[in-house]
KEDRENDREN-866819 format. One record per residue (C-alpha): residue number from 1; residue in one letter; x, y, z. Coordinates in pm, whole numbers, plus 32768, in hexadecimal, padded with zeros to 4 digits. Example, Ala and Ser with C-alpha at 12.3 -4.5 7.8 and 13.67 -1.06 7.14 Angstrom:
residues 2
{i 1	aa a	east 84CE	north 7E3E	up 830C}
{i 2	aa s	east 8557	north 7F96	up 82CA}
//
This chain:
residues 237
{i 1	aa x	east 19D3	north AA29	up 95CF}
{i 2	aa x	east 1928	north AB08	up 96C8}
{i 3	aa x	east 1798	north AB2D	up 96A2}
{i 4	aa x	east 173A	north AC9E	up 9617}
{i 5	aa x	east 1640	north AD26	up 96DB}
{i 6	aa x	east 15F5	north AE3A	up 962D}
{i 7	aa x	east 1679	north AECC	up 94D9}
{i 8	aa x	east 162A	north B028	up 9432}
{i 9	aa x	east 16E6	north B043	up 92E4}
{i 10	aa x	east 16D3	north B19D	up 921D}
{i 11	aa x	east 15F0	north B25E	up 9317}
{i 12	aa x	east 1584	north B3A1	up 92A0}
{i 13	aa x	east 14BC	north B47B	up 93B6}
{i 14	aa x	east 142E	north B5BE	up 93A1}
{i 15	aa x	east 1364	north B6D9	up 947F}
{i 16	aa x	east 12AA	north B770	up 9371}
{i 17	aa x	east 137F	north B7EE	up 9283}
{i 18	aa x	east 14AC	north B7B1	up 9357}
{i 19	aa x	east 1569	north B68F	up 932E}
{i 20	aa x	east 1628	north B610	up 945E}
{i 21	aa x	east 167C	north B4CC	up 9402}
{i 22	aa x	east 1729	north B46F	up 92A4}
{i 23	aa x	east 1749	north B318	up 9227}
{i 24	aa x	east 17B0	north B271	up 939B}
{i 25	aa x	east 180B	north B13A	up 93CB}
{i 26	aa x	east 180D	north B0A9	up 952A}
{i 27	aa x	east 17DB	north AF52	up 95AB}
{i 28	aa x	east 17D0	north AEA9	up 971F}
{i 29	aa x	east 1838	north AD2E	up 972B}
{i 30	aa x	east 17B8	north AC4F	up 986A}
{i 31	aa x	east 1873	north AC99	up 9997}
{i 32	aa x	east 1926	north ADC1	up 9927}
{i 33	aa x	east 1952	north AF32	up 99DF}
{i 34	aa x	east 196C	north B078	up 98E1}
{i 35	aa x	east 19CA	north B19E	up 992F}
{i 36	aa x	east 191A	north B2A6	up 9863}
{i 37	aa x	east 19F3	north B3E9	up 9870}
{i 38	aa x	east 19E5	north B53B	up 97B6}
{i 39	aa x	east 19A2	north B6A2	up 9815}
{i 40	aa x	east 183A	north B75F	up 9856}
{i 41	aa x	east 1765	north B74E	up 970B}
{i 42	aa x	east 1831	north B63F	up 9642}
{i 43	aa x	east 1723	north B53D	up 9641}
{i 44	aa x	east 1751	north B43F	up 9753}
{i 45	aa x	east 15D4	north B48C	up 980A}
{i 46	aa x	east 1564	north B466	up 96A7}
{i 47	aa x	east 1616	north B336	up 964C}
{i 48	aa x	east 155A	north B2A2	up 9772}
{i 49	aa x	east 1435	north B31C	up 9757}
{i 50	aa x	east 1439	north B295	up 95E7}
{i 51	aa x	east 1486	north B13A	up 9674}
{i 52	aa x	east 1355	north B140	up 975B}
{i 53	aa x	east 126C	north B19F	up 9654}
{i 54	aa x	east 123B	north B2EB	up 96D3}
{i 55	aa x	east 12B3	north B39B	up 9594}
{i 56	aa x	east 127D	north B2EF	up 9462}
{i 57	aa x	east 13A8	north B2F2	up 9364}
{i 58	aa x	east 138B	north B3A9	up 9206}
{i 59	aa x	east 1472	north B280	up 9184}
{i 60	aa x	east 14F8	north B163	up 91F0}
{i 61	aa x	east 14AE	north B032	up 92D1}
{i 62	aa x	east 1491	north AFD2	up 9444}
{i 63	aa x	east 1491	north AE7E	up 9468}
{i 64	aa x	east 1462	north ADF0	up 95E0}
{i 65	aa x	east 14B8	north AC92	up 95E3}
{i 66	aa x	east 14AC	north AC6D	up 9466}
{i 67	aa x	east 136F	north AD16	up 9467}
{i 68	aa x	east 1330	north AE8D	up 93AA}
{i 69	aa x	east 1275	north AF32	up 94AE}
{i 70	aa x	east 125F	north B08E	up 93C6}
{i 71	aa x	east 1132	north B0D3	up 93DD}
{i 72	aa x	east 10C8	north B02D	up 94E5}
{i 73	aa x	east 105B	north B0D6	up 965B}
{i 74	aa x	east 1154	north B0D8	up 9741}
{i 75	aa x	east 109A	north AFE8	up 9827}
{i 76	aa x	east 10C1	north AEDE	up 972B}
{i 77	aa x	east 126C	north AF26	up 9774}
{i 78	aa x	east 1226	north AF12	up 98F2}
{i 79	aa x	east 117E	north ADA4	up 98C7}
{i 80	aa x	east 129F	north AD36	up 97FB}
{i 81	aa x	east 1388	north AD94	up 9926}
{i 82	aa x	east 1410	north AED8	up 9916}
{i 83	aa x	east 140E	north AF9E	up 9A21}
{i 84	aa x	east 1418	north B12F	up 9A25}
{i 85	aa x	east 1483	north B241	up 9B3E}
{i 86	aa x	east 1446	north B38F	up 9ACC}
{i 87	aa x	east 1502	north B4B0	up 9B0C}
{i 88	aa x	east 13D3	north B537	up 9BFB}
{i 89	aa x	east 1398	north B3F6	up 9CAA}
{i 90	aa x	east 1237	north B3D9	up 9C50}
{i 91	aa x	east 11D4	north B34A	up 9DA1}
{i 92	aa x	east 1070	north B362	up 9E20}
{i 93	aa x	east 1054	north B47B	up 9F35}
{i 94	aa x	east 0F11	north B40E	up 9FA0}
{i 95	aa x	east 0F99	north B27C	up A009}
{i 96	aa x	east 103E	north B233	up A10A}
{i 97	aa x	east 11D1	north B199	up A0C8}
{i 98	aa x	east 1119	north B029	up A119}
{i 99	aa x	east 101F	north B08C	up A010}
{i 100	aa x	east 10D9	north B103	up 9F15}
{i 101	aa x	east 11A7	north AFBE	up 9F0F}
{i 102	aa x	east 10A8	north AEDD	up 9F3B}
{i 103	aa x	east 0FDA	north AF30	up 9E11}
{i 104	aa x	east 10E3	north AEF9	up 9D44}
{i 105	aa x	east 1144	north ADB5	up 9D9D}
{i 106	aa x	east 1142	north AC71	up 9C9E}
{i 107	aa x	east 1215	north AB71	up 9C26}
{i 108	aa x	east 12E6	north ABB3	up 9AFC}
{i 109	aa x	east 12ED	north AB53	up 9981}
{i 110	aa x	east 139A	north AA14	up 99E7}
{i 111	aa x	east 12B6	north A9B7	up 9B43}
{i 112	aa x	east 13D9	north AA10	up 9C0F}
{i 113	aa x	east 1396	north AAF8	up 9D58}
{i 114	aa x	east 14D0	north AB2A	up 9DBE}
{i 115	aa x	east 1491	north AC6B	up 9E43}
{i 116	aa x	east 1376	north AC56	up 9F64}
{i 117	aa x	east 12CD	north AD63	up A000}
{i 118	aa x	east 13EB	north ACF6	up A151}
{i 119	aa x	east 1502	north ACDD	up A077}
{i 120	aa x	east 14A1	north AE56	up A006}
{i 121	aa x	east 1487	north AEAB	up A17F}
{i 122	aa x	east 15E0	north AE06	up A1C3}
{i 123	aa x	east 168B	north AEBE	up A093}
{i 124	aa x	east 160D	north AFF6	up A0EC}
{i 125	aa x	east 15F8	north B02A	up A281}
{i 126	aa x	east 1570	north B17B	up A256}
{i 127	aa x	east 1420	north B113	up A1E7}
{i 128	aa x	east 140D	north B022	up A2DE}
{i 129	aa x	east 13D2	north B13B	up A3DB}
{i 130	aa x	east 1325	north B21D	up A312}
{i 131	aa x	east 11FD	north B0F2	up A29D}
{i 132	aa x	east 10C9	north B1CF	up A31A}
{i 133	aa x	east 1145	north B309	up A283}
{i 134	aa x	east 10A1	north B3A4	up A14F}
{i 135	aa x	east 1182	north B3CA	up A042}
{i 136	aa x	east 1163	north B53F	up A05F}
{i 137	aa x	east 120A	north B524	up A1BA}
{i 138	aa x	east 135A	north B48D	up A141}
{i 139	aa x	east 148E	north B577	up A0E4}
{i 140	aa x	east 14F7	north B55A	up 9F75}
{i 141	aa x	east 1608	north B434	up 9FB1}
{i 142	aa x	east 1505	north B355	up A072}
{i 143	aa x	east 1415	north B3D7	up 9F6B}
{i 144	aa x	east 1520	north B34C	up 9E52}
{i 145	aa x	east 155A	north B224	up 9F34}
{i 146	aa x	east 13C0	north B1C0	up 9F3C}
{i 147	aa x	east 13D3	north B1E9	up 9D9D}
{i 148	aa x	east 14F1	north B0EF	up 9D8C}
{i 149	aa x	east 1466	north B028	up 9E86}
{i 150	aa x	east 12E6	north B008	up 9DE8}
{i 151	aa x	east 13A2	north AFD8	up 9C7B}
{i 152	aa x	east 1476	north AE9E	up 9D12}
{i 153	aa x	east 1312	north AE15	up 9D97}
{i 154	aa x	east 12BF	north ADF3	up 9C19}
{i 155	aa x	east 13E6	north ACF4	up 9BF4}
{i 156	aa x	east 1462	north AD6D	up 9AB0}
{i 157	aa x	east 153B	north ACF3	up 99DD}
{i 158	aa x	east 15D7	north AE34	up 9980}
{i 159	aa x	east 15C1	north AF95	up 9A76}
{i 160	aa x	east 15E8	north B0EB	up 99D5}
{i 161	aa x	east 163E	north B208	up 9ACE}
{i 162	aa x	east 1669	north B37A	up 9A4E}
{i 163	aa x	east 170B	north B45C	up 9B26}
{i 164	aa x	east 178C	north B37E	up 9C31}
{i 165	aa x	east 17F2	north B44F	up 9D29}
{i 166	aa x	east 177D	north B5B8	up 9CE1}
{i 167	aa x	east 174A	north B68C	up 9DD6}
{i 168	aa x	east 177D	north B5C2	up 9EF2}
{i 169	aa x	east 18A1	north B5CC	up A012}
{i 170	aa x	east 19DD	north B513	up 9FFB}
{i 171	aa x	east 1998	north B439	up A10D}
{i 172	aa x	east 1842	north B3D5	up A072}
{i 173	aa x	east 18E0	north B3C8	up 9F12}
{i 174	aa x	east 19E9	north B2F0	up 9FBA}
{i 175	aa x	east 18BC	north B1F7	up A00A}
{i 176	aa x	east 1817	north B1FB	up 9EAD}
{i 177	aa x	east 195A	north B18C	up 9DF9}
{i 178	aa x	east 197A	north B06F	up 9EF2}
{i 179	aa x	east 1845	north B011	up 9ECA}
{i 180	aa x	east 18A8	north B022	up 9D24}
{i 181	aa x	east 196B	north AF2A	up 9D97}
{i 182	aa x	east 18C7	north AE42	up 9E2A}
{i 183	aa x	east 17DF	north AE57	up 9CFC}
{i 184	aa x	east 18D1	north AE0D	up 9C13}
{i 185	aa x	east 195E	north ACE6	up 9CDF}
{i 186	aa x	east 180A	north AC66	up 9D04}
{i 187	aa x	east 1819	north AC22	up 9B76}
{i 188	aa x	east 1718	north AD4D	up 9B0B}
{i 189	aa x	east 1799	north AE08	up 99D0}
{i 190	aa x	east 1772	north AF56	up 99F7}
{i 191	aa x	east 17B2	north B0C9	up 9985}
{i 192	aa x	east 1841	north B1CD	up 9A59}
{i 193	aa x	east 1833	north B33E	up 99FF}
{i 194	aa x	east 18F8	north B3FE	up 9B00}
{i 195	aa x	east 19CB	north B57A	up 9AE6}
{i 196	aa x	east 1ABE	north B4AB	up 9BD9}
{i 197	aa x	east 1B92	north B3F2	up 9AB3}
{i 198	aa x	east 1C91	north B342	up 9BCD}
{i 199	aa x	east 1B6F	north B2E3	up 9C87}
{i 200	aa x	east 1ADD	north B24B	up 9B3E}
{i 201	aa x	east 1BEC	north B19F	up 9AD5}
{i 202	aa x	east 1C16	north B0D5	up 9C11}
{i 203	aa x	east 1AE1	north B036	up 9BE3}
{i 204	aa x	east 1ACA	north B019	up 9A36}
{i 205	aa x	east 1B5D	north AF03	up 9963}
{i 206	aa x	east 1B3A	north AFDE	up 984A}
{i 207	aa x	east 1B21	north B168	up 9806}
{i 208	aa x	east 1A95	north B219	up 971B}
{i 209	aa x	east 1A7D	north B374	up 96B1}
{i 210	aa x	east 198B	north B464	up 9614}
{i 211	aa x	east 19EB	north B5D4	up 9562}
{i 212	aa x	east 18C5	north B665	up 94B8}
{i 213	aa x	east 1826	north B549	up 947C}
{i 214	aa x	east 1905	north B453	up 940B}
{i 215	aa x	east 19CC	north B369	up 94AE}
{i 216	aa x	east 1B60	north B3B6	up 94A4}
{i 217	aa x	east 1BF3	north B2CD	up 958C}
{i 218	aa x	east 1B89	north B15E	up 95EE}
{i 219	aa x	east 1C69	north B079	up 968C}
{i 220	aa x	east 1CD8	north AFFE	up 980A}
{i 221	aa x	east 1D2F	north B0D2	up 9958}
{i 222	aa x	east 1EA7	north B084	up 9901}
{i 223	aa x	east 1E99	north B0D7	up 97A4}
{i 224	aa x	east 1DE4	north B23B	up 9818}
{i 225	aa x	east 1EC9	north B280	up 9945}
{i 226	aa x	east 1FF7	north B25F	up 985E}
{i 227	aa x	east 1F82	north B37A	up 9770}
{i 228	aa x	east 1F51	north B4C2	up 986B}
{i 229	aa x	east 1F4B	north B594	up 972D}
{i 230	aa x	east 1DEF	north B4F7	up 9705}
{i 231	aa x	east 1D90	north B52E	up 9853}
{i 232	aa x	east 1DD5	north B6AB	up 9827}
{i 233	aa x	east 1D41	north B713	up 96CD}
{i 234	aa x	east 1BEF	north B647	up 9720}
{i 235	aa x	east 1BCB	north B645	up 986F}
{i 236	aa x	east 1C8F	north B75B	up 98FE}
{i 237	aa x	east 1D47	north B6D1	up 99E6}
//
């Protein structure tokens, strides 16, 4: 039976007095790739965010690696292995690309370091030439490419990335969801939010999808593919 890396059963998540996320449950086994799918506003930055202790569910539980992390700072989630790319990158501007990966850099939950500053620098070429550069400097794919690369420095155990590809050209977004996976063949579980659903589904062992806060479709890239009525009424396709 696989190892479940992290669990959230029931998840309830507001804004206020807005609730975005109603009684989710979502779960990420060891050396899986999801693909987390749904239209603008139905949840999915939230259902992250929720994960990483950033918002704290109304109900429910978060459990990374059996432990209930509600309530705890988001921190705590990071040192348990789960890495997070937001949808702005988050880099610092002010640090150069060497910098910003080095100070992230440490083993992982386990000991391993699999992923070394040079095997970053290998994975992603781009850097390599850019290592003095602040992270102001780069264009928004090598700034997404520095985010993914600094994250991977952590070793995690499981990587989160919202918004994959937004905004960026076709020939950079070409190189991101390589680089997906290589992740995913390198035995990191992770979670993919992307517009690009084909793209997505390439990469994902399993798909799921969020309308207005709830989930209403879980299940494999095959399983997805052979329902396109699904495809159009929740992700207008």
């Amino acid at each position: 039976m696989s190892e479940r890396l992290v669990d959230a059963r029931g998840v309830h998540s507001y804004y206020g007095s807005s609730h975005v996320l109603r009684g989710i449950d979502f779960h990420v086994d060891r050396g899986e790739t999801i693909g987390l799918m749904g239209r603008n506003g139905m949840g999915k930055s939230t259902l992250l965010k929720t994960l990483m202790g950033l918002v704290q569910p109304r109900e429910g539980t978060v459990e990374v690696k059996g432990r209930n992390m509600v309530g705890r700072p988001s921190y705590e989630v990071a040192q348990l292995g789960i890495a997070y790319v937001p949808e702005g990158r988050g880099i610092f501007g002010n640090l150069s690309v060497k910098e910003n990966l080095v100070m992230a850099a440490r083993p992982g939950t386990r000991g391993q370091r699999d992923w070394t500053y040079e095997r970053v620098l290998d994975t992603f070429p781009r850097l390599q030439e850019r290592l003095g550069h602040g992270g102001q400097q780069l264009s928004g794919g090598e700034q997404q490419m520095l985010t993914i690369g600094r994250a991977l420095m952590t070793n995690p155990d499981v990587l989160i990335l919202d918004e994959a590809t937004e905004g960026l050209a076709p020939l950079i977004a070409r190189e991101i969801w390589r680089i997906c996976g290589v992740i995913r063949d390198s035995g990191i579980s992770s979670v993919i939010v992307d517009k690009n659903w084909k793209h997505v589904t390439q990469v994902s062992d399993r798909n799921v999808i969020l309308v207005k806060g709830e989930v209403v479709f879980q299940g494999s890239s095959a399983e997805l593919r052979a329902q396109p009525h699904l495809l159009d009424q929740h992700l207008g396709v």
